[in-house]
C-alpha positions as CSV (number, residue, x, y, z in Angstrom):
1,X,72.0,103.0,109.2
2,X,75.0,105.0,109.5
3,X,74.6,108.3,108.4
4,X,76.0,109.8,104.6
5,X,76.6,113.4,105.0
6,X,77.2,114.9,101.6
7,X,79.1,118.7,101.2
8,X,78.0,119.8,97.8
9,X,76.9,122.7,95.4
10,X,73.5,122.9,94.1
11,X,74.8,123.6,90.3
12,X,77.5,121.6,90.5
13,X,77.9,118.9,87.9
14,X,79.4,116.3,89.7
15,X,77.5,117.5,92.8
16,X,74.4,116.6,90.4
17,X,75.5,113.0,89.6
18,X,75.9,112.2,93.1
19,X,72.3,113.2,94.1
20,X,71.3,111.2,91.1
21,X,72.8,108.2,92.3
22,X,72.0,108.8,96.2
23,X,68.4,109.1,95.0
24,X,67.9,106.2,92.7
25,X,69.5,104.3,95.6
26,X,66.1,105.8,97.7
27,X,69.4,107.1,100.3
28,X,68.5,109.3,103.0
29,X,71.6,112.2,103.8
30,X,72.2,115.0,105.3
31,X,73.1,117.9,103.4
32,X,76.0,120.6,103.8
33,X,76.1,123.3,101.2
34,X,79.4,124.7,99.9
35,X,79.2,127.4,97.8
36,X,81.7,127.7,95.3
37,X,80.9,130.9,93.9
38,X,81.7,132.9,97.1
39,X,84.6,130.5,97.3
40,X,83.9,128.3,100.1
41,X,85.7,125.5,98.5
42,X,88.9,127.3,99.2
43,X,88.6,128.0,103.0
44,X,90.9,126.0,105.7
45,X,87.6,124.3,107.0
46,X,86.7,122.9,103.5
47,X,90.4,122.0,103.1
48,X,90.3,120.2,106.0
49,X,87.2,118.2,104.7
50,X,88.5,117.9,101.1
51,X,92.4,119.2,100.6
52,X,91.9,119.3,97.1
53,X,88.9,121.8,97.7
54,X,86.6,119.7,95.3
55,X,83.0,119.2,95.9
56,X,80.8,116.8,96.5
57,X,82.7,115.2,99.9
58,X,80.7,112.1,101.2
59,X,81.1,110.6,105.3
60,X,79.6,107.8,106.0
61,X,80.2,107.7,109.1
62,X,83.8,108.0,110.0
63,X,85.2,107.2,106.3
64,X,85.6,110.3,103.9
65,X,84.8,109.6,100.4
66,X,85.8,111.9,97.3
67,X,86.2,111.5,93.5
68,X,83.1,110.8,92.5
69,X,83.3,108.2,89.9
70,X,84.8,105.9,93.3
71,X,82.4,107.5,95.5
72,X,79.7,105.8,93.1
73,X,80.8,102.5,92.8
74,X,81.8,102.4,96.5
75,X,77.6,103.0,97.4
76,X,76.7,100.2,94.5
77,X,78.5,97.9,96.6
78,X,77.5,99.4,100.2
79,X,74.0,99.1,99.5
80,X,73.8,96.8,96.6
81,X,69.5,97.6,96.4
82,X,68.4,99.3,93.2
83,X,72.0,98.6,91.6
84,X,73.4,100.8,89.0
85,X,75.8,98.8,87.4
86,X,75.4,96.7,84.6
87,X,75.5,92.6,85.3
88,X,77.7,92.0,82.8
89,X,82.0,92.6,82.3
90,X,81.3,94.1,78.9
91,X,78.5,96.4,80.4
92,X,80.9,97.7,82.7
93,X,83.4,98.2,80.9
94,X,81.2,100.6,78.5
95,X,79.6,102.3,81.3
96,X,83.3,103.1,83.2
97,X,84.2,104.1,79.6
98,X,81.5,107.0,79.6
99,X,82.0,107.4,83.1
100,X,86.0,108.4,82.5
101,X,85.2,110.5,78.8
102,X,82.8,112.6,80.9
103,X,85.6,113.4,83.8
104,X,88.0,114.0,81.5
105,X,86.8,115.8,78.8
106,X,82.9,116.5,79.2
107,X,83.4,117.6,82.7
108,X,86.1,120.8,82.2
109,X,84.4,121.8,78.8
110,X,81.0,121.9,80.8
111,X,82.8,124.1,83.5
112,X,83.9,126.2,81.2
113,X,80.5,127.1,79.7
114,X,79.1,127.6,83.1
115,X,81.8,130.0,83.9
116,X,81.7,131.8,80.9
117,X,78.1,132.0,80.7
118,X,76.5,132.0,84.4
119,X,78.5,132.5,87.1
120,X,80.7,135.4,85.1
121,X,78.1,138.1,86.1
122,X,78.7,137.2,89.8
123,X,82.2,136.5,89.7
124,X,82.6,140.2,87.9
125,X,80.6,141.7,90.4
126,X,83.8,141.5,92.8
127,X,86.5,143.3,93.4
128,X,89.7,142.9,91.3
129,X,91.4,141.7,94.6
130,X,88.6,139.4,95.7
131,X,88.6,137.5,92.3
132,X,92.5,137.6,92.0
133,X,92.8,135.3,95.2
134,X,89.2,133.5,94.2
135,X,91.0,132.1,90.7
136,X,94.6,131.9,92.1
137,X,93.1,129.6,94.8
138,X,92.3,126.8,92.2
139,X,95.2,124.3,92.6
140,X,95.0,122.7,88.7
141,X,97.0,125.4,86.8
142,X,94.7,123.8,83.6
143,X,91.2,125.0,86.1
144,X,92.7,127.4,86.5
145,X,93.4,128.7,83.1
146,X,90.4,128.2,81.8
147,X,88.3,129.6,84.7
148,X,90.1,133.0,84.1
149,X,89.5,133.0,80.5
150,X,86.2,132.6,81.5
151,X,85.4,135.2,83.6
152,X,87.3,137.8,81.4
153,X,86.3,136.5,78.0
154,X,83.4,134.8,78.5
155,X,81.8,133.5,75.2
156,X,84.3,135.8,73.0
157,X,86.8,133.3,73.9
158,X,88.5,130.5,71.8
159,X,88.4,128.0,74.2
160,X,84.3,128.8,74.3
161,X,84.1,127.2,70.9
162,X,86.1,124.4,71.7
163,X,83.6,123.6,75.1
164,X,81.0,123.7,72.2
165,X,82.9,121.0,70.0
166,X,83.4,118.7,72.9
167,X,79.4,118.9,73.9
168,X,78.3,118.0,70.0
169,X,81.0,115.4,70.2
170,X,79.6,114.1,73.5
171,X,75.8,114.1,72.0
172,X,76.9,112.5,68.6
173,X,78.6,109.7,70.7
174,X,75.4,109.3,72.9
175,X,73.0,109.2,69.5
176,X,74.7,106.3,68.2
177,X,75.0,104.2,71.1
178,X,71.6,105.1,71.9
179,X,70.0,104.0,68.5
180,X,69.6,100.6,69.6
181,X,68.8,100.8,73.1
182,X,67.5,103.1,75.9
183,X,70.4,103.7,77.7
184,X,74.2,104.3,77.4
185,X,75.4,101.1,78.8
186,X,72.6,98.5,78.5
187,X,69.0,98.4,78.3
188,X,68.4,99.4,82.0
189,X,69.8,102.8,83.7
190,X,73.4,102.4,84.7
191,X,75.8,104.6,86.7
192,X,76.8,106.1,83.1
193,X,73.2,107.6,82.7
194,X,73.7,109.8,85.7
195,X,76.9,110.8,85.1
196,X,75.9,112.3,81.6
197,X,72.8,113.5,82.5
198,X,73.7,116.7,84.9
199,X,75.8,118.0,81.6
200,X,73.4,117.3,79.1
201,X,70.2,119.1,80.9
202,X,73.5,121.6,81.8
203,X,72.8,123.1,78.0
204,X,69.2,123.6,78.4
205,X,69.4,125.7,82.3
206,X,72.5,127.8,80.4
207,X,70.0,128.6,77.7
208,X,71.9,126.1,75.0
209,X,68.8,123.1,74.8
210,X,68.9,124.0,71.0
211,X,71.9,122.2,70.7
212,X,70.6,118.9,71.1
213,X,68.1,119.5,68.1
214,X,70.5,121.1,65.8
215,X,72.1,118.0,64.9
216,X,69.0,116.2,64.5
217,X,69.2,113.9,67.5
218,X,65.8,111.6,68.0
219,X,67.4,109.4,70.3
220,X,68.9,111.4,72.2
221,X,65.9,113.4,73.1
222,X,64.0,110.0,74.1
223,X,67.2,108.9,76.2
224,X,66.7,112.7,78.0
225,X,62.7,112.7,78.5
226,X,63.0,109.1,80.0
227,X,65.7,110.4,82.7
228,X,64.1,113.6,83.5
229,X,60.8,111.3,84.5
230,X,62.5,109.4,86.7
231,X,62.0,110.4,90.4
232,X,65.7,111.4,90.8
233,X,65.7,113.8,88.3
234,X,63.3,116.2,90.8
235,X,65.0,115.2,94.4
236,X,68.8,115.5,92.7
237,X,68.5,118.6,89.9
238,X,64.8,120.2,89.7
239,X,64.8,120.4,93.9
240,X,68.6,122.2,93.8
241,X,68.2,124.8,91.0
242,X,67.9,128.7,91.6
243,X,65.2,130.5,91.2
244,X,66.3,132.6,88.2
245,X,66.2,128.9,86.1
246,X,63.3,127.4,84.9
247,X,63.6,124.1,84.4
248,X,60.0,123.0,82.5
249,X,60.4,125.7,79.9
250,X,63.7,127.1,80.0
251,X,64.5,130.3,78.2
252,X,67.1,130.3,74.8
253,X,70.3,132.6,75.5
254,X,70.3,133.8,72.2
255,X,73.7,135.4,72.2
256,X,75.3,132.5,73.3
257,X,73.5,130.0,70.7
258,X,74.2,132.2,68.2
259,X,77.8,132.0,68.8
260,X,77.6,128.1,69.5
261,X,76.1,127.7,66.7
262,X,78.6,129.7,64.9
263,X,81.0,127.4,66.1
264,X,79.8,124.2,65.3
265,X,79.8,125.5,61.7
266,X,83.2,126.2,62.0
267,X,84.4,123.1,63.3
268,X,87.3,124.0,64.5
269,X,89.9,121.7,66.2
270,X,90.0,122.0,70.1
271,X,92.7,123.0,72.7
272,X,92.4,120.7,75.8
273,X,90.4,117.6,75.2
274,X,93.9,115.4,74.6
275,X,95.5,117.5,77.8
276,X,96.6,115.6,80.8
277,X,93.2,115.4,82.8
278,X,93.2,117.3,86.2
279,X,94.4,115.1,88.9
280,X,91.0,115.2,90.7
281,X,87.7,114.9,89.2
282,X,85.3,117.6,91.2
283,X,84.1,121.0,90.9
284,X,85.7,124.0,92.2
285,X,83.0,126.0,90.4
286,X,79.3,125.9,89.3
């Protein structure tokens, strides 16, 4: 078989839905790490890989595959064993409608908490000139607004309420389609499983899993314990994450729940989620 060579970040969110859907394919590939933190995305050998600087990349063989939503779809029909889409046109079309409300909503408000909540420390950790050039290398003036705001605000800033408000939005939507079946598009594990998952289990590894309970959410819980006992889960997510994060027990961040919390009393209205959506759908951070 032609080789798949994947360049990818172990945190990253879309990195994670890939490796999801490479392993419940049972796909063998080889593995190049880009890490996103220190910036590698932004080099002129990434660029020359992926001129958009977005993680993951796929090769199969000569062909370069990015935007992972197509890069998904293209494997269902490469190697059409274990298939992940739906047999039916009106399954589909629901799971290609989670598929595109992740990308373009779920995705940035996820990339904000993550930012704002775990890779801040590291980020702050440089020098003013070295994280200057790291933010003003992002090429989506909306990335790259809200990656600053990140790193200087963290959770003090508005747009951290509003990333809050999109994830209670994205688990009230996945409680009622899930009340009458066991997954989002059907009632077998489609390509719109694994691209919620990685920002689902996201809330529990930044110390937010509360947030799933708090709005009393049975079925949603049930949906989650069914995909993190699926093979994939280990080789895609469990297998990638630091060792700082546990992922069997992990631990509350109790200043940042507090103040999620806070917010989803609030309710307040958001600031991006009707934006134009970045052109590319990737990560350029954690």
């Amino acid at each position: 078989m032609t080789a798949l060579i994947l360049y990818h970040y172990q945190m990253s969110g879309s990195s994670q839905k890939l490796r999801l859907v490479l392993a419940e394919k049972k796909l063998a590939w080889e593995s190049r790490i880009v890490d996103l933190l220190a910036g590698e995305q932004h080099t002129s050998h990434y660029r020359q890989i992926n001129p958009a600087g977005f993680v993951p990349t796929l090769f199969h063989g000569d062909v370069r595959l990015t935007e992972v939503a197509a890069i998904v779809e293209y494997l269902d029909d490469v190697f059409p064993d274990f298939a992940l889409r739906p047999a039916t046109p009106v399954g589909r079309h629901e799971m290609r409608c989670w598929i595109k409300f992740v990308d373009e909503t779920v995705h940035p408000a996820n990339g904000f908490l993550s930012y704002a909540i775990a890779g801040r420390t590291r980020l702050l950790n440089q020098s003013a000139e070295k994280l200057s050039a790291y933010l003003a290398a992002i090429p989506n003036l909306r990335d790259r607004r809200l990656r600053r705001l990140a790193v200087e605000r963290g959770i003090d800033a508005e747009e951290f309420g509003d990333a809050i408000l999109i994830h209670d939005r994205l688990l009230n939507r996945m409680e009622l389609s899930l009340l009458d079946r066991e997954f989002l598009a059907g009632h077998a594990a489609s390509l719109a499983d694994f691209a919620v998952l990685p920002y689902v289990r996201r809330l529990a590894h930044l110390g937010l899993g509360k947030l799933i309970d708090a709005g009393n959410r049975p079925a949603v819980k049930q949906w989650l314990l069914r995909m993190m006992t699926r093979p994939s889960y280990k080789e895609a997510i469990m297998d990638f994450l630091p060792s700082g994060i546990r992922d069997d027990d992990p631990t509350d961040n109790v200043v940042a729940l507090a103040a999620a919390i806070s917010c989803l009393s609030s309710r307040d209205t958001d600031r991006w989620v009707d934006s134009k959506p970045a052109e590319n759908h990737g990560d350029h951070y954690a």
